[in-house]
C-alpha positions in Angstrom: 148.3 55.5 19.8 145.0 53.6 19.8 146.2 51.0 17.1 149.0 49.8 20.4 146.1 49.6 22.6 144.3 47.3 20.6 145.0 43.2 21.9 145.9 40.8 19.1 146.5 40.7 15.3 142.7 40.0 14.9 141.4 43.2 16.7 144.4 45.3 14.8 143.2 44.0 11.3 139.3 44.6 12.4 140.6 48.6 12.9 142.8 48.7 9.9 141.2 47.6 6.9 138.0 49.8 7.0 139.7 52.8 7.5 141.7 51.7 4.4 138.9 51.1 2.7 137.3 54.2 3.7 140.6 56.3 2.6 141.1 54.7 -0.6 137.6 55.1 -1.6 137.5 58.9 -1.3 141.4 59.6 -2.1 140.9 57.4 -5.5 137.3 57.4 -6.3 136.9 59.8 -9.4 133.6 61.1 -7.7 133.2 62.5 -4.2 131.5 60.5 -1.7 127.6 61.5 -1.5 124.9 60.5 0.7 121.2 61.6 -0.7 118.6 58.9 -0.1 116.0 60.4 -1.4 117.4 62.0 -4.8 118.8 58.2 -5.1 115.3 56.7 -4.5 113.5 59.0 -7.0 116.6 58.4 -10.0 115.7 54.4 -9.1 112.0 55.3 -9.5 112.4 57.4 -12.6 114.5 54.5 -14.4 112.3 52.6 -13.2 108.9 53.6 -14.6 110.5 54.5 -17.8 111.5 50.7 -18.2 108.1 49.8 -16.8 106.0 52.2 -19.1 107.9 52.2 -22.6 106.1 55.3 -23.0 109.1 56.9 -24.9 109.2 53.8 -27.3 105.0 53.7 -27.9 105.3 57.3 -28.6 108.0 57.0 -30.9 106.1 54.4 -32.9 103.4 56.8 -33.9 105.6 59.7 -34.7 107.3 57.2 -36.8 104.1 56.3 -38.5 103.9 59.7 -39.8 106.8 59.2 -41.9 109.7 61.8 -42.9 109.5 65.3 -41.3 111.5 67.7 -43.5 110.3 71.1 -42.8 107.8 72.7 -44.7 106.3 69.2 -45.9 102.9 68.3 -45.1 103.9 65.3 -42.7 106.0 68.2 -40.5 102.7 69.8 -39.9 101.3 66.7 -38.8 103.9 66.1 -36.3 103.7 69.1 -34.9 100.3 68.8 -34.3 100.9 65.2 -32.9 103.2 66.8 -30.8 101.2 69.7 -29.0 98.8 67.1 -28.5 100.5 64.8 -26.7 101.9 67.9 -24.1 98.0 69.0 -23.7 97.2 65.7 -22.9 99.7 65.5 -20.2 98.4 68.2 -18.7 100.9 70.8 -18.4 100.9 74.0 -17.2 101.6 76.1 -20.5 101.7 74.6 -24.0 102.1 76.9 -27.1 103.9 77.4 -30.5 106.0 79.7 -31.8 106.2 80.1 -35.5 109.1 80.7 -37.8 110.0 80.9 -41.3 111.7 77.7 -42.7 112.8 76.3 -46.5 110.7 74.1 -48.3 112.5 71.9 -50.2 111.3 68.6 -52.2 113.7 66.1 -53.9 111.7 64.6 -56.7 113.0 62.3 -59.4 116.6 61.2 -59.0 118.2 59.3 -61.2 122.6 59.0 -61.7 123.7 56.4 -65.0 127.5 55.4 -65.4 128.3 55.3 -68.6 131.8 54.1 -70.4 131.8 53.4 -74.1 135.1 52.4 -73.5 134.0 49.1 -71.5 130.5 49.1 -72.9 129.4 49.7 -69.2 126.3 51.3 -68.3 125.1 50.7 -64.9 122.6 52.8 -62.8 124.0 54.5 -59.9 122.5 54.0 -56.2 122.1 58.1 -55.6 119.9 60.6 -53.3 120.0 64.1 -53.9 121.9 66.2 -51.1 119.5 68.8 -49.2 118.9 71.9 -50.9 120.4 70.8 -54.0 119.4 72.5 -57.0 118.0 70.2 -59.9 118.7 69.9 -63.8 115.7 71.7 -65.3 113.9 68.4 -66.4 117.3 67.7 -68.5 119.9 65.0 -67.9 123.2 66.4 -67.2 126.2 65.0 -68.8 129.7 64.9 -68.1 132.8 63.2 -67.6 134.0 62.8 -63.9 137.6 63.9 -61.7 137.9 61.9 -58.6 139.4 63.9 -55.5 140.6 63.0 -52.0 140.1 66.7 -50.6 140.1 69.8 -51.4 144.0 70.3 -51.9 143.3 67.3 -54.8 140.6 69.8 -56.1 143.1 72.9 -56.5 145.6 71.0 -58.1 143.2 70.2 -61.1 142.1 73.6 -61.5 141.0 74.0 -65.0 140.3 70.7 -65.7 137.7 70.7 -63.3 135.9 72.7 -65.9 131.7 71.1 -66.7 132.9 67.9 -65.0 131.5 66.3 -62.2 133.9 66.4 -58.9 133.4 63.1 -57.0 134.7 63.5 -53.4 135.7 60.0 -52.4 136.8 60.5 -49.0 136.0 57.2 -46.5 134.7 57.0 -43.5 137.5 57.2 -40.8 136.7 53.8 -39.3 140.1 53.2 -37.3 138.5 56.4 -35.3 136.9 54.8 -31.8 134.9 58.1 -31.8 132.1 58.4 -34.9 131.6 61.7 -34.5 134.6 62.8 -34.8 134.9 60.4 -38.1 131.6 62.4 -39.7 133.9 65.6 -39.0 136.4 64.6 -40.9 134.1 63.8 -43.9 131.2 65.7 -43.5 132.5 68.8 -45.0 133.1 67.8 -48.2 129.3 66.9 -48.1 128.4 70.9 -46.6 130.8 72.6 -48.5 131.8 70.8 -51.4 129.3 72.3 -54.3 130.8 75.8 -53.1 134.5 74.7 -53.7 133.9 72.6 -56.8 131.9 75.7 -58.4 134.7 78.0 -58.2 136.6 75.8 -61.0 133.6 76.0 -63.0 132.5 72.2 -61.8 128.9 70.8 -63.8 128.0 69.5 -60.2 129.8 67.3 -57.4 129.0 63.6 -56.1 129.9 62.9 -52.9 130.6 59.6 -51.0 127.8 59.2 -48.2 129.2 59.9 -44.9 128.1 56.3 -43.2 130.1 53.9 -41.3 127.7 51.2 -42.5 129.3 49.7 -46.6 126.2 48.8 -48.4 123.9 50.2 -51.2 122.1 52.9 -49.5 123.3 56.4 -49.8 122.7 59.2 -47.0 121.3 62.3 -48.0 122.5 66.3 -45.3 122.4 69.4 -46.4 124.5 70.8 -48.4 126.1 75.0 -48.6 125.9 77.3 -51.9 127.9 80.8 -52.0 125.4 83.6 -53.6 128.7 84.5 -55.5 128.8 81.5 -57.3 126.7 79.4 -59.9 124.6 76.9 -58.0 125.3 73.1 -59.1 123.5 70.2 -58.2 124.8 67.8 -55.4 124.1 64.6 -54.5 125.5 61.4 -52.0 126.6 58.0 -53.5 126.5 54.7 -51.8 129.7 53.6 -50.6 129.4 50.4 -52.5 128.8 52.3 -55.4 131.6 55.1 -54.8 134.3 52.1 -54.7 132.8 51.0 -58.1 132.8 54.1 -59.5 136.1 54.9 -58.5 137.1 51.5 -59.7 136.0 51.8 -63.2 137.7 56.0 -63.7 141.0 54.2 -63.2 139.9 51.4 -66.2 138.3 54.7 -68.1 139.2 57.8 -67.3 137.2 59.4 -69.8 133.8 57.9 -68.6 130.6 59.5 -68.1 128.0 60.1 -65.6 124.1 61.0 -66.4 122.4 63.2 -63.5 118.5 63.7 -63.5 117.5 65.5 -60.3 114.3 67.0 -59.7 115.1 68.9 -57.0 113.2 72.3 -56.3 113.1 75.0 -53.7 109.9 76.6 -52.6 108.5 79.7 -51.4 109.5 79.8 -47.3 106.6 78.4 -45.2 105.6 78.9 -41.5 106.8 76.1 -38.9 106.7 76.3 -35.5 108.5 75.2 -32.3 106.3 73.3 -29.7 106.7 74.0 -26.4 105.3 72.9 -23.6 106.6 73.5 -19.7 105.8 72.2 -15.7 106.4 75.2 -13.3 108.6 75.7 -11.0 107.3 75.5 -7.1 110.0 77.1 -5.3 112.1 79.3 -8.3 109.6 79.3 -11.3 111.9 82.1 -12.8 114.7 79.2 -13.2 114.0 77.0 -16.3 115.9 73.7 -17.0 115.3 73.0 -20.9 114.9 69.5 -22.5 114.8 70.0 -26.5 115.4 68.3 -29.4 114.1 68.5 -33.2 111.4 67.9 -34.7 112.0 67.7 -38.5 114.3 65.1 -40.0 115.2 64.2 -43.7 112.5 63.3 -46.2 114.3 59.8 -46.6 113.5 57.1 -43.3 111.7 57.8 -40.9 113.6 59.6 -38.6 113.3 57.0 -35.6 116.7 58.0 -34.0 117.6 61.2 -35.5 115.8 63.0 -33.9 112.5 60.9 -33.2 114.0 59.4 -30.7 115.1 62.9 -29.1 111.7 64.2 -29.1 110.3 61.7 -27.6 113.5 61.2 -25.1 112.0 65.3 -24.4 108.7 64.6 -24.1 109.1 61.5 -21.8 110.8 64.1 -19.4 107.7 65.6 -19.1 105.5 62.5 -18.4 107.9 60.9 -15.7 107.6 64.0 -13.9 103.8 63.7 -14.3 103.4 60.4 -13.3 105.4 60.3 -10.7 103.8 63.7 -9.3 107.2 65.0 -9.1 106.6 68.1 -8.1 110.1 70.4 -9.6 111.1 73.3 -7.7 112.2 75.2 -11.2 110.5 75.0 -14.4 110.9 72.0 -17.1 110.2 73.5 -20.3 110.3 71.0 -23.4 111.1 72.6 -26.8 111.2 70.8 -29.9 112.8 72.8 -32.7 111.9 73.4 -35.6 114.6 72.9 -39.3 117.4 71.9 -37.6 118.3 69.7 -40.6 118.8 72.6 -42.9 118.3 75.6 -40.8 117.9 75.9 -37.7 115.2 78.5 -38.3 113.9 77.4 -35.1 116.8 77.5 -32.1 117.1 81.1 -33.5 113.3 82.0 -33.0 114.1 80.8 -29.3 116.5 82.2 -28.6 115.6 85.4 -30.1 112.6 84.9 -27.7 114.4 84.1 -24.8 116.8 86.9 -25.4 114.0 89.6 -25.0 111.9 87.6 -22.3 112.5 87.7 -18.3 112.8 84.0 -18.3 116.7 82.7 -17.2 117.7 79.4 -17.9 120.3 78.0 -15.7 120.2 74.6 -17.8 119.2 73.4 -21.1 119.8 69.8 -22.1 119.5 68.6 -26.0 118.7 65.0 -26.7 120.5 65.0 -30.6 122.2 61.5 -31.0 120.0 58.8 -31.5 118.2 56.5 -29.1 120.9 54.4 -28.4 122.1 53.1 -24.2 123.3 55.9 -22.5 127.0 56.8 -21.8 127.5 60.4 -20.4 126.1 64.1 -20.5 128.7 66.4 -22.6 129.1 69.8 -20.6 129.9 73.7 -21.2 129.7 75.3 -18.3 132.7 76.3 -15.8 135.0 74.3 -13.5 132.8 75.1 -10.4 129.5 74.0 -11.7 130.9 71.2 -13.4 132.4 69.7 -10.4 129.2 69.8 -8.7 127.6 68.1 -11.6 130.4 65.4 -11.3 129.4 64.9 -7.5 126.2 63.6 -8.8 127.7 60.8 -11.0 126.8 58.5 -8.5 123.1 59.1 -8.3 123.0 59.1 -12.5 124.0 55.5 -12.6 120.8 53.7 -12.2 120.5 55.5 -15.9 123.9 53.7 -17.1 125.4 57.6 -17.0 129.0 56.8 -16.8 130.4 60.7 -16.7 129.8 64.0 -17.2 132.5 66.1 -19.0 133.6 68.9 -21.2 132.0 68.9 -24.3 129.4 70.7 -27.0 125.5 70.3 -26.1 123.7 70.3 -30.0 123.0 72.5 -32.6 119.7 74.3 -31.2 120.5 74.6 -27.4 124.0 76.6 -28.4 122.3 79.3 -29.8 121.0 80.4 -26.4 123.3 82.8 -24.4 123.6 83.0 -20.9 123.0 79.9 -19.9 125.0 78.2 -16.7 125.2 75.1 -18.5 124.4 73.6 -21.9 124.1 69.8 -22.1 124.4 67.4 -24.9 123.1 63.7 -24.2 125.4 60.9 -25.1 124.6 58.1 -26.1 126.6 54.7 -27.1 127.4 56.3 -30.9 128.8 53.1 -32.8 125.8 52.6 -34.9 124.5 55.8 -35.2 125.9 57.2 -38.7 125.0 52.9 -40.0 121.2 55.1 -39.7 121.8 58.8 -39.8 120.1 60.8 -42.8 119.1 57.6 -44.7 116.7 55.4 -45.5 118.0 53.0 -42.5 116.8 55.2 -40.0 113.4 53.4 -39.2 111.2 52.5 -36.1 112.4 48.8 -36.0 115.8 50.3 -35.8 115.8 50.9 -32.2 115.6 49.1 -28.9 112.9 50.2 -26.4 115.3 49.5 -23.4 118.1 51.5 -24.6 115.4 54.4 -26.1 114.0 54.3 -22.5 117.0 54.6 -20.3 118.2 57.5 -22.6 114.5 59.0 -21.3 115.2 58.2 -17.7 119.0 59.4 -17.5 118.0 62.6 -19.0 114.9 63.2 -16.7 117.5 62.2 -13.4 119.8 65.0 -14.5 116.6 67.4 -14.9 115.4 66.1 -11.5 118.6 67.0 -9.6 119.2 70.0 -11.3 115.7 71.3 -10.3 115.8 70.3 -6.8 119.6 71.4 -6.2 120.5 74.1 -8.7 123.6 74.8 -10.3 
């Protein structure tokens, strides 16, 4: 009735159009209207400082220095102790380690020769030994090579598989928009391949190197034996190289490949998680965990996987710090220990947790490079993650796009309990170019797109600490 009262076209479009615009906005927007000032001004702050800083990224440069972290080597030790370090100097209210047992593997020599009388070809082989792989005594292993697809290929040679190399040559899916999901569909043939190969009597397996990025480097990850079958060594090929080795079995099918590996496995040695926490004000009983791992392959230098998650952790810590955010739960940062080949260290925690009073109503893992944000992945149910999804709005100083269903990482799923388990996303196009190679090095990654990982993950630890879940 008010619209009729209204004189003139002028004053009936000055009504109109922002109640439209008000209407639309909350029928269509995909996130609930939300007015919090001060939350808003303390994500602008925290994205701020972290861009201001480039704490993260400094930090990140001297873990890097340290070289490869593969558990039980003497550079792991050194990063832990880099690591505790860095929380004492920060200040925080409790920092400790907790040990736990973890493999201690070493690579050595690796060497892989093609050899086809046939063609009078003999060409060295760009190869790295996959983790955990057995070696060949000091002898080079000999033998003629079956080329499979998958592993419905591999059961359909049988027999013939008998003391000859199996050579998985399965591409990366690169029509796939989503990597990870592209690493699925290959990586098990990496993981599992040894096991299937040894039960037709295989002499070893060779295995295309799960990488979106076609050049001469291989990429090393662990790899699964069976105690029920004979152990045979393992290792990754470029993908330039598997296409030429594929290339010359259908000239010579009878060819030959030479495998030297020097590959050992130690007696267990004692790592240890570092973690370090701020306490809570208001609920210190309520703890929001930031994690990621410590260790990383023996090959790089483990900038993005997962330097760049520690330091993604630890930056948590220090925004809160300098900013004198004072959080009405507790922040506890735990970097794991062996995730790589392992994970000896998410199940020491959450053993410990499991038989502390501590409850964790978040815990947030920082496991997928140091690349520019895109989201938060999610377990948790509907009710909480609606709320989280209210809070969209806020997260978008930090380039947070969403929040949805989705797995967290490999050490924060062990925990039980928890009201939510987060997994940080970020942009993953060029992440498996790096991943477990010698690619993944300091100058690989870009101190803005490190730094807003930092801040987006310390804006969803801020709000979670000041509203709950």
């Amino acid at each position: 009735m008010l619209i009729f009262q209204l004189k003139g076209v002028t004053a009936l479009k000055k009504f109109i159009f922002p109640v439209l615009v008000f209407f639309t906005t909350v029928l269509f927007s995909q996130t609930p209207l939300i007015n919090d000032s001060k939350s808003e001004e303390v994500v602008k702050k925290i994205v701020s400082t972290s861009l201001e800083n480039w704490t993260s990224y400094k930090w990140l440069g001297e873990l890097c220095k340290i070289g490869p972290r593969l558990s039980g080597s003497d550079n792991s030790v050194k990063a832990i102790k880099w690591a505790k370090a860095k929380m004492e100097s920060m200040e925080l209210d409790s920092v400790w380690l907790q040990p736990c047992k973890v493999p201690h593997w070493i690579r050595g020599e690796e060497r892989a020769l093609l050899i086809s009388d046939k063609l009078n070809l003999y060409k060295e082989l760009k190869i790295t030994a996959l983790g955990g792989s057995v070696g060949t005594e000091g002898e080079k292993l000999i033998a003629q090579v079956i080329e499979v697809r998958n592993f419905d290929e591999l059961k359909k040679y049988g027999d013939k598989i008998k003391d000859k190399f199996v050579f998985y040559n399965v591409p990366f899916a690169d029509t796939l928009i989503n990597t990870f999901a592209a690493y699925g569909r290959g990586v098990r043939y990496r993981v599992y391949g040894a096991i299937e190969a040894a039960k037709y009597g295989a002499a070893g397996v060779i295995v295309r190197s799960v990488t979106s990025k076609y050049d001469s480097i291989p990429h090393t990850g662990v790899m699964l034996y069976a105690d029920s079958l004979r152990k045979i060594p393992g290792v990754a090929i470029s993908q330039q190289d598997a296409d030429f080795l594929s290339d010359i079995i259908h000239l010579d099918n009878s060819l030959q490949v030479g495998l030297k590996l020097g590959c050992k496995n130690l007696p267990e040695s004692t790592s240890y998680n570092i973690i370090g926490e701020i306490r809570g004000s208001e609920h210190p009983e309520e703890i929001i965990l930031v994690g990621a791992h410590h260790d990383s392959w023996d090959v790089g230098q483990g900038a993005h996987d997962d330097g760049a998650g520690v330091v993604h952790s630890l930056g948590v810590l220090s925004l809160f710090k300098k900013l004198n955010i004072k959080p009405k739960r507790t922040i506890r940062c735990v970097l794991f220990a062996n995730e790589e080949n392992g994970s000896r260290g998410a199940k020491a925690y959450a053993e410990f947790v499991q038989n502390s009073n501590g409850k964790h109503i978040a815990a947030i893992e920082s496991d997928r490079g140091g690349f520019t944000p895109r989201g938060f992945h999610v377990t948790t149910d509907s009710l909480t993650l609606k709320k989280l999804q209210e809070w969209s709005p806020l997260l978008s100083s930090a380039l947070i796009d969403w929040i949805r269903p989705g797995g967290s990482g490999a050490d924060v799923s062990k925990l039980k309990n928890v009201k939510a388990l987060f997994g940080f996303v970020p942009d993953g196009q060029r992440y498996f170019d790096l991943h477990h190679s010698a690619h993944d090095t300091f100058d690989k990654v870009h101190p803005r797109e490190l730094e807003l990982g930092t801040a987006a993950i310390a804006s969803l630890v801020y709000l979670i600490a000041e509203k709950g879940l």
